[in-house]
N, CA, C and O atoms as a printed pandas DataFrame, in Angstrom:
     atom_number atom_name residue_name chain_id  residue_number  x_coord  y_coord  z_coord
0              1         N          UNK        A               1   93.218   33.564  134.269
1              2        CA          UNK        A               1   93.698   34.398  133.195
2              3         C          UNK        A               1   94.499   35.530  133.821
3              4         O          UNK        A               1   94.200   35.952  134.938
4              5         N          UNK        A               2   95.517   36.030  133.115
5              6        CA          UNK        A               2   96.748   36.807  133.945
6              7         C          UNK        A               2   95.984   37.940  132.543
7              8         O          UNK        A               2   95.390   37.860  131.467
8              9         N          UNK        A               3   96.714   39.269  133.847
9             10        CA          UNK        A               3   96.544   40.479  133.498
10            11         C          UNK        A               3   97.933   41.161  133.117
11            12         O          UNK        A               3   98.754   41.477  133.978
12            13         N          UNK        A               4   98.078   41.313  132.082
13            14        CA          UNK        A               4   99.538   41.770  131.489
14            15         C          UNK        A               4   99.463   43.292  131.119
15            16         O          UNK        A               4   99.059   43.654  130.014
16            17         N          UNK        A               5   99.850   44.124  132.047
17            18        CA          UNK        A               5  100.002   45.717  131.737
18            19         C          UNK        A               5  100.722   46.237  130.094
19            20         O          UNK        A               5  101.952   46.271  130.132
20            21         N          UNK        A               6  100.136   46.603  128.800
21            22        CA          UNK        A               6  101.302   46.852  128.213
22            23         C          UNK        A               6  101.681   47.874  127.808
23            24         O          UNK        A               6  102.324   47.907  126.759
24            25         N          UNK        A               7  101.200   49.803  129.008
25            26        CA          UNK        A               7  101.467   50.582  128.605
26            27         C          UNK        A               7  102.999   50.816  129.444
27            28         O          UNK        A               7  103.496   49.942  130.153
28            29         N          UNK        A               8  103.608   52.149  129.207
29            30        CA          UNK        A               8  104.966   52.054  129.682
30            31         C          UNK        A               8  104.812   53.636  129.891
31            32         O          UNK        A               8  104.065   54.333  129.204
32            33         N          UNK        A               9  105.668   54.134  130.996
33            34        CA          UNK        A               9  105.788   55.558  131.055
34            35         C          UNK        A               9  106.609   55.616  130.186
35            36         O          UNK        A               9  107.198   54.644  129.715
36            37         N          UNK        A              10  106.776   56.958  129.811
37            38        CA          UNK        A              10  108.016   57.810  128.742
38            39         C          UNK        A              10  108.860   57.743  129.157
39            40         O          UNK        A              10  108.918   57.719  130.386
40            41         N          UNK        A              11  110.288   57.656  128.185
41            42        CA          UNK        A              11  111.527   57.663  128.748
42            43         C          UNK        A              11  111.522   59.605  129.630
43            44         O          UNK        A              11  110.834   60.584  129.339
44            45         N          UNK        A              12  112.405   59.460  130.511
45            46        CA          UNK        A              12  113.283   60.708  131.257
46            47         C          UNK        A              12  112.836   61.928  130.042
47            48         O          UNK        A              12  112.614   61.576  128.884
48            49         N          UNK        A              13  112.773   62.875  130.321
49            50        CA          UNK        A              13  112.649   63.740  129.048
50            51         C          UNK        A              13  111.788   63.797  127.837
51            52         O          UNK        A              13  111.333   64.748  127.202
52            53         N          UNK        A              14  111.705   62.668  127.717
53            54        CA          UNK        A              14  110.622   62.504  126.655
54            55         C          UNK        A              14  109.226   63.903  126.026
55            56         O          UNK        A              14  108.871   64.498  125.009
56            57         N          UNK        A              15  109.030   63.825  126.914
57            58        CA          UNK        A              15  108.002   64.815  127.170
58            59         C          UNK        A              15  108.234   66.229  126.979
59            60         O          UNK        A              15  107.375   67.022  126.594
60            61         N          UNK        A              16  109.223   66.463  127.216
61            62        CA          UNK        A              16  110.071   67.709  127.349
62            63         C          UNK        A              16  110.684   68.366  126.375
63            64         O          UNK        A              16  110.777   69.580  126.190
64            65         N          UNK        A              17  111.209   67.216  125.596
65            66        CA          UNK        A              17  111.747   67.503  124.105
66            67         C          UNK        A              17  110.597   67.459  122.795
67            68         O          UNK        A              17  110.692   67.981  121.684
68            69         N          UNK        A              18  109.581   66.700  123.329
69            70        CA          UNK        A              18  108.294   66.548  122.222
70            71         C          UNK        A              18  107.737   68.111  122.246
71            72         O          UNK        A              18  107.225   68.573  121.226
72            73         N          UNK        A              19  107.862   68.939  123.503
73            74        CA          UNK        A              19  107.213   69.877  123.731
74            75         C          UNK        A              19  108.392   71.261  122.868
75            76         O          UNK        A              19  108.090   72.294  122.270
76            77         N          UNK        A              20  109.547   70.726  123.139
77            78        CA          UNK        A              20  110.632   72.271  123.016
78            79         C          UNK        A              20  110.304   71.900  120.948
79            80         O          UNK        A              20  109.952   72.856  120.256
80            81         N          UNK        A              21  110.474   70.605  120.345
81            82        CA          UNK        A              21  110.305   70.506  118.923
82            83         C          UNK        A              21  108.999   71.183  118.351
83            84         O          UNK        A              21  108.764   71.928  117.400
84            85         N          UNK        A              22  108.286   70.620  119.309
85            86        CA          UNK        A              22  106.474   71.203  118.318
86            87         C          UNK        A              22  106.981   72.360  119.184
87            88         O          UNK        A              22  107.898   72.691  118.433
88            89         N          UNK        A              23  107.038   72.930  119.859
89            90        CA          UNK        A              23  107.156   74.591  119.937
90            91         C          UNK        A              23  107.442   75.430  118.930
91            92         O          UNK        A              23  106.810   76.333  118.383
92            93         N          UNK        A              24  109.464   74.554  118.655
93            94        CA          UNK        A              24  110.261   75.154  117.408
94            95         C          UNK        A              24  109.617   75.169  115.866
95            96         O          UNK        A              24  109.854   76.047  115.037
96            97         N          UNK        A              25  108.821   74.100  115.674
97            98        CA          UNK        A              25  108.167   73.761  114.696
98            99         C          UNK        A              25  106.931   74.607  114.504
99           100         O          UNK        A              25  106.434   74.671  113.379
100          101         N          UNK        A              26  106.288   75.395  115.727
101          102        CA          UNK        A              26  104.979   76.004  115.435
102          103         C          UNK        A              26  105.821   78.183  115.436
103          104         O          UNK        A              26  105.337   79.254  115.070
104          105         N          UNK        A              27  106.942   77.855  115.946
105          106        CA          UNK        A              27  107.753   79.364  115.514
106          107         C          UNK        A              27  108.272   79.732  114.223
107          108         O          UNK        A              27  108.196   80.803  113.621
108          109         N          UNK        A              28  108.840   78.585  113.900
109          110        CA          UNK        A              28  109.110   78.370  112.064
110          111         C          UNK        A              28  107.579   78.470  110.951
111          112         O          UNK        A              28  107.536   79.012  109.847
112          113         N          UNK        A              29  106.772   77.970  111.465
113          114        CA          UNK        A              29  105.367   78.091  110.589
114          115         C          UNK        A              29  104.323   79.261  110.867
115          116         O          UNK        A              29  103.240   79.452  110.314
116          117         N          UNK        A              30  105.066   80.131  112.070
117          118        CA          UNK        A              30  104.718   81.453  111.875
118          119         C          UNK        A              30  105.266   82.369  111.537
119          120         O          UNK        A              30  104.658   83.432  111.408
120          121         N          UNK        A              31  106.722   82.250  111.259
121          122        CA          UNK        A              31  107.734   83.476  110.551
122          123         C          UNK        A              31  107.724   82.595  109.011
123          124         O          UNK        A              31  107.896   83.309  108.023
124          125         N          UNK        A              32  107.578   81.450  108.821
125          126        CA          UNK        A              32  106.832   80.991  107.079
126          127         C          UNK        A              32  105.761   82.018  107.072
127          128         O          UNK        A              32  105.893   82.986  106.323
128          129         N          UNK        A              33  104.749   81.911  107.803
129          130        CA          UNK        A              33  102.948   82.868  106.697
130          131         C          UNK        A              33  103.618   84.227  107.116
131          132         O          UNK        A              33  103.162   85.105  106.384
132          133         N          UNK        A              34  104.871   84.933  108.354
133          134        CA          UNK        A              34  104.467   86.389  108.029
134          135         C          UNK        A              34  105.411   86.636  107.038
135          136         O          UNK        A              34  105.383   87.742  106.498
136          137         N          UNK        A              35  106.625   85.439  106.539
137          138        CA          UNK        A              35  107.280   86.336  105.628
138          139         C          UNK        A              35  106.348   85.818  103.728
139          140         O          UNK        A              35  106.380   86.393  102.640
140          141         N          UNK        A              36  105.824   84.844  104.078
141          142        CA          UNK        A              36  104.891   85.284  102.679
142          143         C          UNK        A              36  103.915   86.030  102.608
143          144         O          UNK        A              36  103.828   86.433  101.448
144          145         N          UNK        A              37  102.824   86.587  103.480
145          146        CA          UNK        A              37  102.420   88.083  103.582
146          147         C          UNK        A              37  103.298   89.123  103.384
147          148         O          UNK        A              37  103.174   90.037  102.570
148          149         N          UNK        A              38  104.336   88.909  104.295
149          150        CA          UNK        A              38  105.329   90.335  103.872
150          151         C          UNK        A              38  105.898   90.422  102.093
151          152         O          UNK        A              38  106.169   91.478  101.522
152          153         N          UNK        A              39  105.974   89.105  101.499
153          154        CA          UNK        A              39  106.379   88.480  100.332
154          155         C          UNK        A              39  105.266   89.391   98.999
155          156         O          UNK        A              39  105.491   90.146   98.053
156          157         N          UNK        A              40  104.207   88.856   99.543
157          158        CA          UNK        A              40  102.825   89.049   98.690
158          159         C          UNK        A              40  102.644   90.877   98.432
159          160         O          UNK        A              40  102.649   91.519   97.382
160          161         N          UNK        A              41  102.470   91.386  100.057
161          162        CA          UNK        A              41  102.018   92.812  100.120
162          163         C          UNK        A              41  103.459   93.731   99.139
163          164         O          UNK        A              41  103.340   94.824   98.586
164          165         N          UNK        A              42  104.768   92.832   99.188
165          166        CA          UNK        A              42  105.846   94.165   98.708
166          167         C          UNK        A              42  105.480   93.977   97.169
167          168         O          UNK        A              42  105.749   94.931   96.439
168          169         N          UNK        A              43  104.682   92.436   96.386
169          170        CA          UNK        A              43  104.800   92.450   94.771
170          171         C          UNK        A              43  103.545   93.297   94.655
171          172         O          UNK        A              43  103.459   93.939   93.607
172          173         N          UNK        A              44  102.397   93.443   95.669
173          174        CA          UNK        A              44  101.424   93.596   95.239
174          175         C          UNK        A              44  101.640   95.880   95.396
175          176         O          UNK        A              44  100.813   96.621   94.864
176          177         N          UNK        A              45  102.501   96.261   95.958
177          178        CA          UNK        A              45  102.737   97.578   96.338
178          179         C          UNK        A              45  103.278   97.826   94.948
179          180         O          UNK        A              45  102.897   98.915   94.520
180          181         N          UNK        A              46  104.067   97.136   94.089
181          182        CA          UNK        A              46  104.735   97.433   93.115
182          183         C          UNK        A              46  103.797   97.430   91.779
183          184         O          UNK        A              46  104.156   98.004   90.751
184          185         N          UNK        A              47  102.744   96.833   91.875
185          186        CA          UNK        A              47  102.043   97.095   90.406
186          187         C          UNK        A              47  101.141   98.553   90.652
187          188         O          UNK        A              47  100.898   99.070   91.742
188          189         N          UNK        A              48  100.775   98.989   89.446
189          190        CA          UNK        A              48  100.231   99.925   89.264
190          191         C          UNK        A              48   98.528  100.290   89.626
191          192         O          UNK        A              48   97.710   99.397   89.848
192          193         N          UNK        A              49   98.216  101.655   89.635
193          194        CA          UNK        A              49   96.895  100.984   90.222
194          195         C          UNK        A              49   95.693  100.275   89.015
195          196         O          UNK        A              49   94.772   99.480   89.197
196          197         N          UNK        A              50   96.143  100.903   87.874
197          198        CA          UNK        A              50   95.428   99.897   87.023
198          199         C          UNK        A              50   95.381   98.445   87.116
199          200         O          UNK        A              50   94.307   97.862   86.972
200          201         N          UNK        A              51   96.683   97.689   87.392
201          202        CA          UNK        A              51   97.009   96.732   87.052
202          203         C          UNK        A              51   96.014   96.273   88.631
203          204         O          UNK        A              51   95.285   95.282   88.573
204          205         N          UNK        A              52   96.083   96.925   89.672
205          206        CA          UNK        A              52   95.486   96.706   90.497
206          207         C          UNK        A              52   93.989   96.644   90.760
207          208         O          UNK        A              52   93.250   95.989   91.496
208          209         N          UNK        A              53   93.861   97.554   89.895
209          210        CA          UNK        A              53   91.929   97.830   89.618
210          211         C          UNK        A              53   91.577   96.350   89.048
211          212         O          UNK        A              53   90.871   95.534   89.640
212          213         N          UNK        A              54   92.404   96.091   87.378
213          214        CA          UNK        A              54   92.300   95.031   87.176
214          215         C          UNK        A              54   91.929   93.603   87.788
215          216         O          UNK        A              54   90.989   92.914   87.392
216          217         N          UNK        A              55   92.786   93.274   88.784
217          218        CA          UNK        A              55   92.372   92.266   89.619
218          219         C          UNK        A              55   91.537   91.994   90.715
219          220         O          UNK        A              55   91.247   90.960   91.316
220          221         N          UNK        A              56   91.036   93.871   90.896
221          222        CA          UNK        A              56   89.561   93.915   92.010
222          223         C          UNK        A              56   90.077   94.343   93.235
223          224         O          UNK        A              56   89.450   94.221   94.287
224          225         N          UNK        A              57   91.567   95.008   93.121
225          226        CA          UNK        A              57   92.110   95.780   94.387
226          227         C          UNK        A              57   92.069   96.915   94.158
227          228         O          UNK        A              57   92.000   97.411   93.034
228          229         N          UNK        A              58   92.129   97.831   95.811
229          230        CA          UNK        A              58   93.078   99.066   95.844
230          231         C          UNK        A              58   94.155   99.172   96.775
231          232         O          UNK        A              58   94.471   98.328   97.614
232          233         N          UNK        A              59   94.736  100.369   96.542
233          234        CA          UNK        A              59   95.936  100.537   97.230
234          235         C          UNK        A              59   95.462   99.889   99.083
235          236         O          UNK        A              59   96.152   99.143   99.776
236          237         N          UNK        A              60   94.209  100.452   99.412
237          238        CA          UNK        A              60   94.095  100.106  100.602
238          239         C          UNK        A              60   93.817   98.876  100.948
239          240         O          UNK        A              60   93.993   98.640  102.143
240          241         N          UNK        A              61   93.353   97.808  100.145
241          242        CA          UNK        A              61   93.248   96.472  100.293
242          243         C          UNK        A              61   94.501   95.376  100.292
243          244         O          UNK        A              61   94.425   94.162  100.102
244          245         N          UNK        A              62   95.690   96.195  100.568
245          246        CA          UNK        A              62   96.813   95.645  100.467
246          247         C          UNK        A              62   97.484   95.051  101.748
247          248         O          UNK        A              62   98.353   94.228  102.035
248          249         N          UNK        A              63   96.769   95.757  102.255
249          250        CA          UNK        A              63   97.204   95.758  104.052
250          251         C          UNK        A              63   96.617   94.641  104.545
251          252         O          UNK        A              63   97.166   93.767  105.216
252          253         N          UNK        A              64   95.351   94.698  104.152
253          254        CA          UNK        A              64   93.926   93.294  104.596
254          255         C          UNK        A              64   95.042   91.926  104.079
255          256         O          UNK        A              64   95.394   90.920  104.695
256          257         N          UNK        A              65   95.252   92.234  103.216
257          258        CA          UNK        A              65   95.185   90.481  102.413
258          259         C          UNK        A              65   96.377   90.027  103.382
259          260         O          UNK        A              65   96.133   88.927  103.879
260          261         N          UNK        A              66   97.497   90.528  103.751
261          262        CA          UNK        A              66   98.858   90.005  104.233
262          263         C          UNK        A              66   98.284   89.261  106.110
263          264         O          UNK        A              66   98.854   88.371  106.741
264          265         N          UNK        A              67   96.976   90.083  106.532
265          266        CA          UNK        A              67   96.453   89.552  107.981
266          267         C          UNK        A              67   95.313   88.242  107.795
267          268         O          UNK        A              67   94.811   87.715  108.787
């Protein structure tokens, strides 16, 4: 019975470019969550503090939610 290898190294680069994409891809999905924190904290600065009491905030709990 013959032994037939059927893994293969990576092409030249391979490796290199898998690494520079998921890099680019994990820099884009962290300037996505800080600009919807930054998104969230500027609607949530603009309501009033009633409107804020209302939903179980204060002014100082505005800062928490965006981290």
């Amino acid at each position: 019975m013959a032994a037939v290898e059927t893994t293969r190294p990576a092409p030249f680069g391979a490796i290199t470019t898998y690494r520079a994409i998921n890099g680019l891809s994990n820099v884009f999905g962290v300037l996505s969550a800080w600009n919807d924190a930054r998104i969230t904290r500027k609607a949530l600065n603009k309501l009033s503090d009633r409107e804020l009491d209302d939903i179980g905030l204060c002014r100082g709990d505005i800062e928490f939610l965006g981290r």
